[in-house]
C-alpha positions as CSV (number, residue, x, y, z in Angstrom):
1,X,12.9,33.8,-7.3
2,X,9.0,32.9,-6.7
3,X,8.1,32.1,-3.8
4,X,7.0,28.2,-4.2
5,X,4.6,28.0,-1.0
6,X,2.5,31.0,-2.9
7,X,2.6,28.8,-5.7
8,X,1.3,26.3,-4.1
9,X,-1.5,28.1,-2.4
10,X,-2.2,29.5,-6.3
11,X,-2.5,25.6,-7.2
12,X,-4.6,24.5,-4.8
13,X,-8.4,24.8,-6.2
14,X,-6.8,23.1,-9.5
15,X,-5.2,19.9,-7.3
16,X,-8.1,17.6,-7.8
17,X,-8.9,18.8,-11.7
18,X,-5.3,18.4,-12.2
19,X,-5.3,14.9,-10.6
20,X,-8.5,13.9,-12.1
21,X,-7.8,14.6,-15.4
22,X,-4.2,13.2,-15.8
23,X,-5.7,9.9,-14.8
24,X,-8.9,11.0,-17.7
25,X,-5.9,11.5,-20.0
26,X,-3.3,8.9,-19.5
27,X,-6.0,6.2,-19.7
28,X,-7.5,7.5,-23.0
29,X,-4.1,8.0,-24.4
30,X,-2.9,4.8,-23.8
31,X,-6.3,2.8,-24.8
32,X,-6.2,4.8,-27.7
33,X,-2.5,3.7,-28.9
34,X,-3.0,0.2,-27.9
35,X,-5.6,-0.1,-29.9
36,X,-4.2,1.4,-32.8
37,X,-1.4,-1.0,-32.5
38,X,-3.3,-4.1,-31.1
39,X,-5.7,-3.4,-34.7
40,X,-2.4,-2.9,-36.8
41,X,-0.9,-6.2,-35.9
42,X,-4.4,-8.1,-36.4
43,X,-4.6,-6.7,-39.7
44,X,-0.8,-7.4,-40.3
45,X,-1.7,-10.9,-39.3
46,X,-4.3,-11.3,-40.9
47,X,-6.9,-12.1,-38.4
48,X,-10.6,-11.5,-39.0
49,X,-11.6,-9.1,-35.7
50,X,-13.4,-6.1,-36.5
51,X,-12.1,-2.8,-36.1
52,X,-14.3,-1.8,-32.6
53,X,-12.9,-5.2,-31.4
54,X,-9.5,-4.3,-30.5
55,X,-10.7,-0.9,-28.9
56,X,-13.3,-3.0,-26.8
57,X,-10.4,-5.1,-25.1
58,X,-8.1,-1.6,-24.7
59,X,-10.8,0.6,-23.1
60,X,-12.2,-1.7,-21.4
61,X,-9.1,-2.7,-19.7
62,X,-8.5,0.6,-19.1
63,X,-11.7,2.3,-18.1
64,X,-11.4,-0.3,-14.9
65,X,-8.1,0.6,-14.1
66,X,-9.4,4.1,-13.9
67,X,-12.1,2.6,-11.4
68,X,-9.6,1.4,-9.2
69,X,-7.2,4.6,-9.1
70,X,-9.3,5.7,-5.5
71,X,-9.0,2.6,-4.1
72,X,-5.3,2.5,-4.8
73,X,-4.6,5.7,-3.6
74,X,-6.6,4.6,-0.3
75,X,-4.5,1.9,0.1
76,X,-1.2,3.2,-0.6
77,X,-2.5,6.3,2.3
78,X,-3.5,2.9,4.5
79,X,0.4,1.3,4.1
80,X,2.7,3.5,3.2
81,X,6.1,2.8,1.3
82,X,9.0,4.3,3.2
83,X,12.1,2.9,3.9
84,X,11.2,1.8,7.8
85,X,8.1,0.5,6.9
86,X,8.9,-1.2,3.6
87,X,9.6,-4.9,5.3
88,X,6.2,-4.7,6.8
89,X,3.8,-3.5,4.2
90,X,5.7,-5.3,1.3
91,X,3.3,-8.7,1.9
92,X,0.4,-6.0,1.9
93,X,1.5,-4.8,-1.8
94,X,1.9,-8.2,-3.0
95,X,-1.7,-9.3,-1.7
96,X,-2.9,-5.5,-3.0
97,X,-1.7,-6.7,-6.4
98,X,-3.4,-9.7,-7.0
99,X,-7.0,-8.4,-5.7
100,X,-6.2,-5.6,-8.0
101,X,-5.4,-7.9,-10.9
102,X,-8.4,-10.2,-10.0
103,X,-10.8,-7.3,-10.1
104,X,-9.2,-6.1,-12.9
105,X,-9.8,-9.1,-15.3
106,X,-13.3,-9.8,-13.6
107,X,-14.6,-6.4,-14.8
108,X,-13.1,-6.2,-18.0
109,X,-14.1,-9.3,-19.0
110,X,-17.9,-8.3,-17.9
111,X,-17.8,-5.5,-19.9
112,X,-16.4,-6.8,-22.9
113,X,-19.6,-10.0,-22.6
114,X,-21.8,-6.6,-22.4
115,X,-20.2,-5.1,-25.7
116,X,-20.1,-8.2,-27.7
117,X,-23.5,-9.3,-26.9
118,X,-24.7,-5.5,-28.2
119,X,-23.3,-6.9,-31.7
120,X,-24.3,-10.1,-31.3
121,X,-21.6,-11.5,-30.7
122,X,-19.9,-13.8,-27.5
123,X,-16.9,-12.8,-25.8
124,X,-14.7,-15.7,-24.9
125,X,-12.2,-15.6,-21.7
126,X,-10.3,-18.8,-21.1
127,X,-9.1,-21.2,-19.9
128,X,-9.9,-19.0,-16.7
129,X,-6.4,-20.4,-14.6
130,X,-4.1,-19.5,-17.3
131,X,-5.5,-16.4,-18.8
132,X,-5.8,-15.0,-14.8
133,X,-2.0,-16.1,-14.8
134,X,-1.3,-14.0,-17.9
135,X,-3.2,-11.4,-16.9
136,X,-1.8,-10.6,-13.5
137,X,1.8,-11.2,-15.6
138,X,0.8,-7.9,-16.8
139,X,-1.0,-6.1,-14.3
140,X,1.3,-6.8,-11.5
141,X,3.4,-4.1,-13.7
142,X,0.4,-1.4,-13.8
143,X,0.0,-2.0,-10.4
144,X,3.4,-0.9,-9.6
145,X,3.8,1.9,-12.3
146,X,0.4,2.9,-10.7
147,X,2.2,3.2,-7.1
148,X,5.2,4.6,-8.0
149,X,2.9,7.2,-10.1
150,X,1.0,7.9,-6.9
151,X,4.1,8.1,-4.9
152,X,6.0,10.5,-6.8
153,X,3.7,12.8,-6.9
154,X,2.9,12.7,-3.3
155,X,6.5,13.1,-3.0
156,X,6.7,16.0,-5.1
157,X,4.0,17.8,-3.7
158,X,5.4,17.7,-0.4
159,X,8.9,18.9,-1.7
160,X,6.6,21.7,-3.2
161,X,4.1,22.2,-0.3
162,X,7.1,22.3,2.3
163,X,8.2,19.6,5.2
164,X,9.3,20.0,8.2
165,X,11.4,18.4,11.1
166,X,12.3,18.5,14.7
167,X,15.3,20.2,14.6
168,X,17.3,18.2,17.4
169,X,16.9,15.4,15.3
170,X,19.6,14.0,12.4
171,X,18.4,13.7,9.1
172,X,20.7,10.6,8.3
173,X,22.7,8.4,10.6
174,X,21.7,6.8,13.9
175,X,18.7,8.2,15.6
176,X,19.6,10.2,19.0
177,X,17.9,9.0,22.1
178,X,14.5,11.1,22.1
179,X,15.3,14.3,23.8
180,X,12.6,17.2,25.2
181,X,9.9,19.3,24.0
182,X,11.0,20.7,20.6
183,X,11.7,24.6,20.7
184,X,12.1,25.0,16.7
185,X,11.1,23.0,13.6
186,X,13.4,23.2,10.6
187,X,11.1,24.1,7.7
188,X,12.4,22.5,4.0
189,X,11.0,24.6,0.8
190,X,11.8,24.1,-2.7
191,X,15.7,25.6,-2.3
192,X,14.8,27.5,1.2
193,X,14.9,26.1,4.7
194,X,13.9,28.4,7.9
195,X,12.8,27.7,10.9
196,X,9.6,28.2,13.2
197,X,8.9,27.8,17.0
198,X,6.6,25.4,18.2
199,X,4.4,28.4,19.2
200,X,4.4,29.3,15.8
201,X,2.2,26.4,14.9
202,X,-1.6,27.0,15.1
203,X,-3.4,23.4,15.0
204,X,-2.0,19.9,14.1
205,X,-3.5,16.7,11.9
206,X,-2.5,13.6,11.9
207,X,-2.6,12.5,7.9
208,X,-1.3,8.7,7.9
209,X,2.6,8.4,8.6
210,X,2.3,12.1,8.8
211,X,1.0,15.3,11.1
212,X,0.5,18.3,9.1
213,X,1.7,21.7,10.8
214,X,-0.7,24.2,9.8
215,X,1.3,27.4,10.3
216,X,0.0,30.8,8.9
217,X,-2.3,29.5,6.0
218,X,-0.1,26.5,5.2
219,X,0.5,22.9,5.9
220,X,3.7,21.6,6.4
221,X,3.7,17.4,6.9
222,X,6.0,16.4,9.9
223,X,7.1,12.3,9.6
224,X,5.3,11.7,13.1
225,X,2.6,10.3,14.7
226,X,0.0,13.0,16.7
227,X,0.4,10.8,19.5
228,X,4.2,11.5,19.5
229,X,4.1,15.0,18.9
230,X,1.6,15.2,21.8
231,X,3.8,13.5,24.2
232,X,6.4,16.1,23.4
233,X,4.3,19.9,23.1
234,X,4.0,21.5,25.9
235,X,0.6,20.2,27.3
236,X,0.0,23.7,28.8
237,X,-0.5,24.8,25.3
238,X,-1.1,22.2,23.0
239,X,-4.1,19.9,23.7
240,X,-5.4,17.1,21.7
241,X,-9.2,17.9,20.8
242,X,-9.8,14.7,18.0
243,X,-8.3,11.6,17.5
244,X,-6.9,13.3,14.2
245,X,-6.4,17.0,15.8
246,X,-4.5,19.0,18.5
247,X,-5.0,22.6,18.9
248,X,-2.9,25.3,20.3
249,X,-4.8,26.8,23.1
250,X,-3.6,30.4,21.9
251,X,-5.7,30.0,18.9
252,X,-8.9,29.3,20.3
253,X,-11.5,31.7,20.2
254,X,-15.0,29.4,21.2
255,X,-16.1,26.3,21.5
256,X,-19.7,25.3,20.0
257,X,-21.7,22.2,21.7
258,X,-23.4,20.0,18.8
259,X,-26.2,17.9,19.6
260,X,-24.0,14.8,19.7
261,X,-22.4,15.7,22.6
262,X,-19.2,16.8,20.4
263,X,-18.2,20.7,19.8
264,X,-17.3,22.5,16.8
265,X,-14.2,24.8,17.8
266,X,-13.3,28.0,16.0
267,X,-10.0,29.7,15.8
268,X,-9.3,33.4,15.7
269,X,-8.9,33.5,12.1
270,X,-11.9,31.7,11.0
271,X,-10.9,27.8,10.7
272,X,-12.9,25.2,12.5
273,X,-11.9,22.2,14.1
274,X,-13.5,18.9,15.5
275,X,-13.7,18.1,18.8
276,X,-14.7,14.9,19.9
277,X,-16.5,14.5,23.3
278,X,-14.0,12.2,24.8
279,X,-12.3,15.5,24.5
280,X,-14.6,18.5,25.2
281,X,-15.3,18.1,29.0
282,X,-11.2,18.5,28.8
283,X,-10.3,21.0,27.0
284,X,-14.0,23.5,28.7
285,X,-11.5,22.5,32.3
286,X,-8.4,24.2,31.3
């Protein structure tokens, strides 16, 4: 059977190709076929539009939808869907949704003035209350489909990538009273599960509702906070060296000053890490 975290590793340099072209693709796909359509039912009609016309309103529509995939996936990082926090960032999505709908329709409707006035033509848009009504009708949909998109594929590539969990604590049921410092981590692959010992792990960073375990070349995300996980690592080993970073102590090799006052540190096998100066004066004591 392969080993999925190699896998992984192997897919790494084509991650943001990959991403960046299935957005490229699924938005030239679907302008294409909409237009198609949109001009087959104008013609069926009867309607006088020109052919470019009907590829103006898809493309354009869909060219800023493509614009706004970063900021989506920034917001979705910035309030997380997951079952504890869904109550709280729920208003969040529905305010999300009608910013993204608003600079949805203000966009495409500048671009398609820009196009029509190249032919010499005017592009109408209006009444402005009801066709923003109608219009959010049906991006309120992409919006979601967009974040669910995002979502399961985040969800997939962690499945892939490997997660892991304190092993004192139950996967379903009521949460146990928080106990001591963890000893192990129970490590879930793609059909494998093992576990590692909190010395195992090499540096820690805190990625949204997550801290990534970096353990031997790999990541595994932990559903934590770094300031939780730091309250429960043995201080005499792990310290926190950045707001987004902790560092087992074992790892270090030096520590290099910068002119701002914070350091640079580097690891015995060639990874650096931040260090922030509220942290430096710190971590040169121990």
């Amino acid at each position: 059977m392969p080993d999925p975290s190699t896998s992984y590793q192997r897919f790494q340099p084509w991650r943001r190709p990959f991403e960046i072209g299935y957005w490229l693709v699924l938005t030239l796909i679907n302008g294409v076929a909409n237009s198609v359509t949109v001009l087959m039912d104008v013609r069926r009609v009867g309607l006088g539009f020109a052919a470019w016309e009907p590829a103006t309103w898809e493309l354009s529509s869909g060219v800023v939808m493509l614009a706004l995939v970063p900021a989506l996936v920034w917001f979705t990082r910035r309030y997380p869907l997951h079952w504890d926090t869904l109550r709280r960032h729920l208003p969040w999505y529905l305010l999300g949704s009608l910013a993204f709908s608003l600079l949805h329709v203000l966009a495409m409707v500048a671009l398609r003035k820009l196009v029509y006035a190249s032919q010499g033509m005017v592009y109408e848009f209006g009444p402005w209350p009801r066709e923003l009504f109608y219009e959010y009708l049906k991006d309120v949909r992409s919006f979601a489909s967009m974040v669910v998109m995002i979502e399961g594929y985040r969800f997939i590539l962690r499945r892939w990538q490997g997660e892991a969990s304190v092993l004192d604590e139950p996967d379903e049921g009521l949460a146990k009273p928080p106990v001591g410092r963890p000893e192990r981590f129970l490590v879930r692959k793609l059909g494998r599960e093992f576990l590692v010992t909190a010395n195992d792990i090499e540096w820690l960073q805190a990625s949204g509702n997550y801290v990534n375990l970096h353990m031997a070349g790999r990541d595994y995300p932990l559903r934590s906070t770094l300031g939780g996980l730091e309250a429960r690592l043995d201080p005499a080993r792990f310290v926190r060296v950045h707001r987004s970073y902790m560092l087992n102590l074992d790892q270090l090799a030096s520590i290099e000053p910068t002119d701002s006052g914070d350091a640079r540190l580097h690891l015995k096998d060639g990874t650096m890490l931040p260090c922030s100066r509220r942290y430096r004066d710190s971590l040169k004591a121990l």
